[in-house]
Backbone as CSV, one residue per row, in Angstrom:
resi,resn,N_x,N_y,N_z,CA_x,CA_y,CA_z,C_x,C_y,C_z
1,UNK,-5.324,16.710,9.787,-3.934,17.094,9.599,-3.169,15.987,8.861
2,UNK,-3.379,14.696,8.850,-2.875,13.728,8.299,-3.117,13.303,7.056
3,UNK,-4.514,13.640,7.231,-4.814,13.879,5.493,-4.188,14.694,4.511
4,UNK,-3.918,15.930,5.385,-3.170,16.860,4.445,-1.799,16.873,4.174
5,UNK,-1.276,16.526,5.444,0.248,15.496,4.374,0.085,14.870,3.994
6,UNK,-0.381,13.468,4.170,-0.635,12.873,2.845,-1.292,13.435,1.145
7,UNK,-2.304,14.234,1.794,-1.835,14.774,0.147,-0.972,15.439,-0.304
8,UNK,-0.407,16.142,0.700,0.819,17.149,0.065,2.221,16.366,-0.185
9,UNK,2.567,15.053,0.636,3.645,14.313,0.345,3.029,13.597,-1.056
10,UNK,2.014,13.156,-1.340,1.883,12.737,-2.431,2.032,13.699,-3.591
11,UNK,1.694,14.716,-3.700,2.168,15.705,-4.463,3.389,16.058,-5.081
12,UNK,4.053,15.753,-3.667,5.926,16.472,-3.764,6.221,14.904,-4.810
13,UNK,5.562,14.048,-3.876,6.242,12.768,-4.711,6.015,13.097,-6.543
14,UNK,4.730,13.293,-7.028,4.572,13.338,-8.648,5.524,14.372,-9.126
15,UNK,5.779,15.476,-8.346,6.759,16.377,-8.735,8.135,16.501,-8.793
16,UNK,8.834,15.432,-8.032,10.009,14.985,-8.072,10.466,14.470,-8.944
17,UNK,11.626,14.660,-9.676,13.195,13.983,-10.572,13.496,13.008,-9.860
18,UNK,14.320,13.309,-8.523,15.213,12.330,-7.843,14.529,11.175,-7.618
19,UNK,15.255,10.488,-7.927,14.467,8.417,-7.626,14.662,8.782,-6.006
20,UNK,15.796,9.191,-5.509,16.247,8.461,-4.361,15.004,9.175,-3.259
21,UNK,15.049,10.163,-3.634,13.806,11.420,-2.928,12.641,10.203,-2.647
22,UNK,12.171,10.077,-3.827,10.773,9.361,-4.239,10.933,7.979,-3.382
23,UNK,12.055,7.657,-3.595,11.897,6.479,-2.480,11.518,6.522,-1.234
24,UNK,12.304,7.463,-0.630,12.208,8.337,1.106,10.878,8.879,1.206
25,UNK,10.074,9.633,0.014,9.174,9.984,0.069,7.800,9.606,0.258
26,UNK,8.317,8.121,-0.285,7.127,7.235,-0.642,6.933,6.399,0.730
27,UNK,8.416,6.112,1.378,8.656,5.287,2.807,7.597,6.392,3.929
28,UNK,7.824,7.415,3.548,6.811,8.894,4.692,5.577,9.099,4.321
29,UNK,5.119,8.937,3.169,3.356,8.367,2.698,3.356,7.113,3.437
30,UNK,3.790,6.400,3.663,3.060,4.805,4.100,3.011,5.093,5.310
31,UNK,4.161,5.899,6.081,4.274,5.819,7.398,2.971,7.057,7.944
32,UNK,3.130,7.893,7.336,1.466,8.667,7.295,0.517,8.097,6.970
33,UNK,-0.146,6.960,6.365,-0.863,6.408,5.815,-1.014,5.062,7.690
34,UNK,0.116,4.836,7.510,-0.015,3.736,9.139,-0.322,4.469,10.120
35,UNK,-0.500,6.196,10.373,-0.564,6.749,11.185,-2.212,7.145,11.554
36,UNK,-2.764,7.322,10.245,-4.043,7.306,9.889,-5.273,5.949,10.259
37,UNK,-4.501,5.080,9.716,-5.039,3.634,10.332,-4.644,3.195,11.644
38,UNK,-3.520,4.042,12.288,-3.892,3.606,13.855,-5.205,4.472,14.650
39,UNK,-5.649,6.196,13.731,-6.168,6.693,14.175,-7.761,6.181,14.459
40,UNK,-7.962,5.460,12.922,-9.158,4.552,12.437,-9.186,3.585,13.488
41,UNK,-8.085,2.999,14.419,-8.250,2.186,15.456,-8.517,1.000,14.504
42,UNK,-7.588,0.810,13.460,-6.916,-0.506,12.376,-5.633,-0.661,12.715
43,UNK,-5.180,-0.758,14.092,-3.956,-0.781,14.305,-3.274,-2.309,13.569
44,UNK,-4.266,-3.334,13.026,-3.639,-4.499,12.625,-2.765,-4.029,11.056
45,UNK,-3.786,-3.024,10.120,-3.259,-2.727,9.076,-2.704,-2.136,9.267
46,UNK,-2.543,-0.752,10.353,-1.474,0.073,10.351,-0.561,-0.711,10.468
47,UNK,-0.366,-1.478,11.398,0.890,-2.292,11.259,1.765,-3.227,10.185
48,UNK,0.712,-3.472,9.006,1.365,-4.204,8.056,1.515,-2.951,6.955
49,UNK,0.759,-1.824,6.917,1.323,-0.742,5.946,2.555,-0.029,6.308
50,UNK,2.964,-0.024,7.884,4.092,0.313,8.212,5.304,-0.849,7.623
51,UNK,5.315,-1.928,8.218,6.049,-2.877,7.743,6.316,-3.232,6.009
52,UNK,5.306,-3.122,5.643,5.376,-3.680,3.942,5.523,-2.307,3.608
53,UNK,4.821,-1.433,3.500,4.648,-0.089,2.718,5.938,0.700,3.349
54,UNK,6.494,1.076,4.841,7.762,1.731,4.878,8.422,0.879,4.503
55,UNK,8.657,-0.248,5.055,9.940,-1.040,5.377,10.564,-1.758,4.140
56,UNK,9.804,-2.786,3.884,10.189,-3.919,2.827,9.988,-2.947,1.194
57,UNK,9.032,-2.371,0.989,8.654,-1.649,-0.277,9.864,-0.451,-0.823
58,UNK,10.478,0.257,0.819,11.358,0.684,0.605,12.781,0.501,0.252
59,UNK,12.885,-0.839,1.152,14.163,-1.528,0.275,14.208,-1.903,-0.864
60,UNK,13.351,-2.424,-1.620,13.220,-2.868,-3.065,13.334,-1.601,-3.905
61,UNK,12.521,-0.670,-3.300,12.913,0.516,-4.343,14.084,1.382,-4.332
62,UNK,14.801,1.192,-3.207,16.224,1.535,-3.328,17.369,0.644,-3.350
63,UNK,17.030,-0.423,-3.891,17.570,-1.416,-4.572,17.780,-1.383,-5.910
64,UNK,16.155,-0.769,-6.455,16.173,-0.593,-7.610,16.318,0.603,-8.107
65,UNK,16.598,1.498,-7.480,17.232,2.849,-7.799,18.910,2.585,-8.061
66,UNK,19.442,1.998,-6.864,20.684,2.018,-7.029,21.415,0.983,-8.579
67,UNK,20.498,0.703,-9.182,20.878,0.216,-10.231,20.706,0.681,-11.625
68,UNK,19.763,1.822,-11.408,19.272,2.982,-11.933,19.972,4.336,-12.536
69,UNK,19.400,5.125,-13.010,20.334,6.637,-12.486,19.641,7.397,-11.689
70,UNK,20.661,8.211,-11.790,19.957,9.343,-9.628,18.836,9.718,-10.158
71,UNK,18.350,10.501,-11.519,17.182,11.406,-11.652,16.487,10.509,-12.763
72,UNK,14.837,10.536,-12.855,14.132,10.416,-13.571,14.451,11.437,-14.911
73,UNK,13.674,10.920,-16.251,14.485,11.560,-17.452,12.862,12.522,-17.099
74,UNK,12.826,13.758,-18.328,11.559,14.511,-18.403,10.951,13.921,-19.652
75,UNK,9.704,13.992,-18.962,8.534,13.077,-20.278,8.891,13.777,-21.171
76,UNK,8.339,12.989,-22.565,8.908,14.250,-23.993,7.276,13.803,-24.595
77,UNK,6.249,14.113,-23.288,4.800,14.690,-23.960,4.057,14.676,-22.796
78,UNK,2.897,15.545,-22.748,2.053,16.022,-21.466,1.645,14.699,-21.214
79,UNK,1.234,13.989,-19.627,0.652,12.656,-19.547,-0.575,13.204,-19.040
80,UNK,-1.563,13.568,-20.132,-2.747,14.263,-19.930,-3.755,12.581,-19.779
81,UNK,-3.374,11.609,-20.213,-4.494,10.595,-19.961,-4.448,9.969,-19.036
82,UNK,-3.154,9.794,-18.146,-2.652,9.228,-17.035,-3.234,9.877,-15.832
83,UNK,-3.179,11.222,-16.279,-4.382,12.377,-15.320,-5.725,12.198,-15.371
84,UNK,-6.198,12.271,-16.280,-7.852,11.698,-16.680,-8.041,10.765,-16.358
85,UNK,-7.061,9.607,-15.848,-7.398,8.128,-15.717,-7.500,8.400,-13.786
86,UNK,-6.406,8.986,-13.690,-6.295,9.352,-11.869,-7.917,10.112,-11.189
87,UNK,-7.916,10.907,-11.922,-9.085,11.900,-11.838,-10.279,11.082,-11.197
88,UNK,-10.812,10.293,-12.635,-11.493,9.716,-13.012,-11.939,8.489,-11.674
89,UNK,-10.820,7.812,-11.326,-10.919,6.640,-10.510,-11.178,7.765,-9.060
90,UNK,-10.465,8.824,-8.890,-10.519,9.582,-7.669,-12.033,9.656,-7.201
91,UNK,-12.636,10.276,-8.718,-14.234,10.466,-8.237,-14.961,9.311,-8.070
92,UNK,-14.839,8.359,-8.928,-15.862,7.086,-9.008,-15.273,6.643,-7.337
93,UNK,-14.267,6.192,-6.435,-13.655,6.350,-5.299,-14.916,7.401,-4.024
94,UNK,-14.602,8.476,-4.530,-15.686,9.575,-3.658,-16.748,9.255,-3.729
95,UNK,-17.278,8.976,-4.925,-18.770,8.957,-5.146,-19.500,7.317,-4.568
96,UNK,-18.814,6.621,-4.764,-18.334,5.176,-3.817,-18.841,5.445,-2.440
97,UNK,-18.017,6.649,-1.322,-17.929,6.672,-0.188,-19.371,7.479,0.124
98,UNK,-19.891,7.990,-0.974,-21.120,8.595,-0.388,-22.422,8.388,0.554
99,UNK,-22.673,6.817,0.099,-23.648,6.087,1.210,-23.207,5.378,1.949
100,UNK,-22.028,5.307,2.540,-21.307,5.074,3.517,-22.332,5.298,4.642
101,UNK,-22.275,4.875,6.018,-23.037,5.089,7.469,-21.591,6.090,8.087
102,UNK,-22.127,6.810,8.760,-21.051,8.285,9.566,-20.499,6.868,9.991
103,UNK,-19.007,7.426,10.456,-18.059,6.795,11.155,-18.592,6.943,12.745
104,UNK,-18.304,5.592,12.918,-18.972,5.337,14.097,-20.088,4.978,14.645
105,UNK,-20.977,5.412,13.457,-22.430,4.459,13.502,-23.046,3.924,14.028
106,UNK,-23.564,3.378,15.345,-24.142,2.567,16.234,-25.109,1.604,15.069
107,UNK,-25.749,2.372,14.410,-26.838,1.929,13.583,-25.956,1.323,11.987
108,UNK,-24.952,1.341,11.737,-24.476,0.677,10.835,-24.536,-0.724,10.321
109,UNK,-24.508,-0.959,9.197,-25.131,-2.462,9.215,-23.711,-3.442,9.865
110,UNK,-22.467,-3.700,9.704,-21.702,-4.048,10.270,-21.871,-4.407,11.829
111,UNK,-22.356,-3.111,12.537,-22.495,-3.485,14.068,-24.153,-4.154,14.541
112,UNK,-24.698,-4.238,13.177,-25.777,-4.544,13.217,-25.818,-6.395,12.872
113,UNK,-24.858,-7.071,12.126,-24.639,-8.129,11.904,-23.736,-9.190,12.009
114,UNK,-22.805,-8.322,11.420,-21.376,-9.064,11.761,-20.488,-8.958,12.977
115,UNK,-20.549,-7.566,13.131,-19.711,-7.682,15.166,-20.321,-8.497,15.739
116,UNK,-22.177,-8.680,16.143,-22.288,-9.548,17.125,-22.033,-10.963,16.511
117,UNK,-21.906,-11.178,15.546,-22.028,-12.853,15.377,-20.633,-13.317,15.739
118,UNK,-19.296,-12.073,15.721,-18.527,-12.257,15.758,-17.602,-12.190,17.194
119,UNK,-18.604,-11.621,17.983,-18.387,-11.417,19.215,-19.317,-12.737,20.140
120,UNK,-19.944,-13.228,19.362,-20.790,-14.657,20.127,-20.262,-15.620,19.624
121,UNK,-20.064,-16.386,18.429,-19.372,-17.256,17.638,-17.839,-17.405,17.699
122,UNK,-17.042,-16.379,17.804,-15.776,-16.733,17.875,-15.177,-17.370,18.672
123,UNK,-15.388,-17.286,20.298,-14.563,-17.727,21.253,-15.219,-19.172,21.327
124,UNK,-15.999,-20.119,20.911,-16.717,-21.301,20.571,-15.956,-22.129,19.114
125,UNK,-15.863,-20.995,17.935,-15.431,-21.594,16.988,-14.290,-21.678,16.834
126,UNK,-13.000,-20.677,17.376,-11.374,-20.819,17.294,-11.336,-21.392,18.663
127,UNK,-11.958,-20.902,19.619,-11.269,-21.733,21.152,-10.397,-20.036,21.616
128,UNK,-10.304,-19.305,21.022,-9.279,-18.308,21.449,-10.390,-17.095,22.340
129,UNK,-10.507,-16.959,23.459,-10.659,-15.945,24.028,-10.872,-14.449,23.642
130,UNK,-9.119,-13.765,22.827,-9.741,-12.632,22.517,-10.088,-12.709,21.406
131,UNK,-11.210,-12.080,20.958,-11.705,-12.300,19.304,-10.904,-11.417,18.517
132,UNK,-10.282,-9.872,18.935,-9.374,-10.101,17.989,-8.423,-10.665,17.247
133,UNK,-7.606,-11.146,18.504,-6.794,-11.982,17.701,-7.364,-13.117,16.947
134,UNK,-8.458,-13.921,17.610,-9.110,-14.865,16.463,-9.256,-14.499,14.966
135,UNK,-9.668,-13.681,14.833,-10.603,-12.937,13.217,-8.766,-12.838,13.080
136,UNK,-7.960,-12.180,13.073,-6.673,-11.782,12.729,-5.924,-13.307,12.330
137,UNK,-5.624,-13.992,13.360,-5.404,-16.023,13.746,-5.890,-16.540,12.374
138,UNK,-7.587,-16.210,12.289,-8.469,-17.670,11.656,-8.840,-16.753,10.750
139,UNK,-9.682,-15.946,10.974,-10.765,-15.689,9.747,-10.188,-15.057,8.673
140,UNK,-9.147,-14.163,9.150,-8.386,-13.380,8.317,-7.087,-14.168,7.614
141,UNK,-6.903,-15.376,7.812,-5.835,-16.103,7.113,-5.741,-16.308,5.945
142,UNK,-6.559,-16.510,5.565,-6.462,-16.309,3.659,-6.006,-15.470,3.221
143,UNK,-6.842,-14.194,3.858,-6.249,-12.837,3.433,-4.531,-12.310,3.921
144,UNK,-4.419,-12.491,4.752,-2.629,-12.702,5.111,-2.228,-13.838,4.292
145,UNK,-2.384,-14.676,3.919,-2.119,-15.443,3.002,-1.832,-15.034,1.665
146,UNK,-2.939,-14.083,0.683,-3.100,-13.463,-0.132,-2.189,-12.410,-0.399
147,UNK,-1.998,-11.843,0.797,-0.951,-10.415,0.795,0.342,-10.501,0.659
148,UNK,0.635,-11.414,1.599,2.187,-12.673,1.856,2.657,-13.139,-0.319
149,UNK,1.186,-13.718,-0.399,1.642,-13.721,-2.210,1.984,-12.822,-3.064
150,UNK,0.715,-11.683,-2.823,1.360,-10.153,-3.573,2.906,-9.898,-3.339
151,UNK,2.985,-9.644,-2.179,4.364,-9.179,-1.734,5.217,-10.319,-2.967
152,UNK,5.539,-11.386,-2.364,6.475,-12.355,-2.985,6.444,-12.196,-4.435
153,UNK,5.668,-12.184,-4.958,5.309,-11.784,-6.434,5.875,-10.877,-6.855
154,UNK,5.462,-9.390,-6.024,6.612,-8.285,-6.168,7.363,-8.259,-6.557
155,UNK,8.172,-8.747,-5.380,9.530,-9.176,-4.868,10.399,-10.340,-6.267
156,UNK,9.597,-11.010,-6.615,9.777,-11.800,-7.825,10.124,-11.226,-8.772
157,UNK,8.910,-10.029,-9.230,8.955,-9.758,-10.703,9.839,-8.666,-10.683
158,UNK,10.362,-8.185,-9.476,11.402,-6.948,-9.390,12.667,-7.561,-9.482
159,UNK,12.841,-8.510,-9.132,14.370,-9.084,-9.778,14.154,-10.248,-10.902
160,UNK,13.230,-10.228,-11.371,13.748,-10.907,-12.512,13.621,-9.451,-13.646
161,UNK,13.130,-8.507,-13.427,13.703,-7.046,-13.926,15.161,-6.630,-14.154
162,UNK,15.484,-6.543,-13.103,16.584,-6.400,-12.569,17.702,-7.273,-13.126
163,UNK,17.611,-8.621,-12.710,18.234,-9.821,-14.210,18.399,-9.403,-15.607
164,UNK,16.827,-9.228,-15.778,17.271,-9.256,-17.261,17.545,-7.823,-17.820
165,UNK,17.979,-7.191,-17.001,18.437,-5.237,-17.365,19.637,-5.673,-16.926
166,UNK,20.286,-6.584,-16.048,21.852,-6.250,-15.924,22.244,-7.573,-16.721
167,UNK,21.599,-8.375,-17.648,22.213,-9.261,-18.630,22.181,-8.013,-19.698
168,UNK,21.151,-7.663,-20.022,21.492,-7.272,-20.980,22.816,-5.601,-21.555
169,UNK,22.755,-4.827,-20.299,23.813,-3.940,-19.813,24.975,-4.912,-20.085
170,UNK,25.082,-5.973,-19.729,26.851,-6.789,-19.831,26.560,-7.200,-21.471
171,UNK,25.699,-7.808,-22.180,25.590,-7.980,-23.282,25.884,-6.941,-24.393
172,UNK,25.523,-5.556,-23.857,25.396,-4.350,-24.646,27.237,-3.893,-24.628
173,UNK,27.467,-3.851,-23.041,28.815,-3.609,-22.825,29.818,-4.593,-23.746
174,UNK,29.776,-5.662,-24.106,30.869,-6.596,-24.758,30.421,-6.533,-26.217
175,UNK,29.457,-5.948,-26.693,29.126,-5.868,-27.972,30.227,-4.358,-28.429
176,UNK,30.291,-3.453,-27.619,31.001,-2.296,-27.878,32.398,-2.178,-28.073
């Protein structure tokens, strides 16, 4: 069932004019998307796709709407390669997931290597008791590290956008 709003909110989203829609719309994909990864029992990512993907992603884009106009203009030509390019990555994506081990796997190589080393080694190598939080704490710090940069980067290159579209709006305005 979650799958299928998510595809169908993703849908409404490509089909929408309104920025402001697409914003709200896009805040209810992530929050379906965090709903999915709590189901996966990834409640760590659900929790940062809720936070970054509703929360913070949504303010920036209605930040940057409101500086905007209300509706997207209509393309003036079919984006037939932008489709072929979506398509394209969709299948190579599927065809990806094919030798996957069933969810849940007993026999998967994961529970075959890395859980136990990670369930014997951790509480020795951080000192921390529960190993989730360790791997989340230690092992995973780079990678929160990494994400923490994306974001900021974002967040960067969306207002220096933003700068240089409202210099040049006051530049355009005093030229007239």
């Amino acid at each position: 069932m979650l799958l299928g709003l998510l595809v169908i909110t993703g849908l409404v989203i490509a089909r929408m004019r309104s920025l402001f829609a697409v914003a709200m719309l896009t805040s209810i994909y992530s929050l379906l998307s965090a709903a999915v990864f709590v189901v996966l029992d990834a409640v760590d990512v659900a929790l940062t796709e809720a936070a970054v993907g509703a929360g913070f992603s949504t303010i920036v884009m209605l930040a940057a709407v409101s500086l905007t106009t209300e509706r997207e203009e209509a393309p003036k030509h079919r984006p037939l390669l932008p489709l072929l390019v979506v398509v394209a990555t969709g299948a190579a994506l599927i065809y990806g997931t094919l030798d996957m081990p069933r969810y849940g796997d007993p026999n998967a190589p994961i529970h075959q290597h890395v859980m136990p080393a990670y369930m014997q080694e951790t509480p020795g190598d951080i000192g921390v008791p529960n190993v989730v939080t360790a791997v989340l704490a230690s092992y995973r710090g780079y990678d929160t590290l990494g994400e923490v940069t994306v974001i900021f980067t974002a967040g960067v290159g969306v207002l220096i956008l933003l700068v240089a579209r409202s210099r040049r709006d006051k530049k355009e305005n005093r030229s007239e």
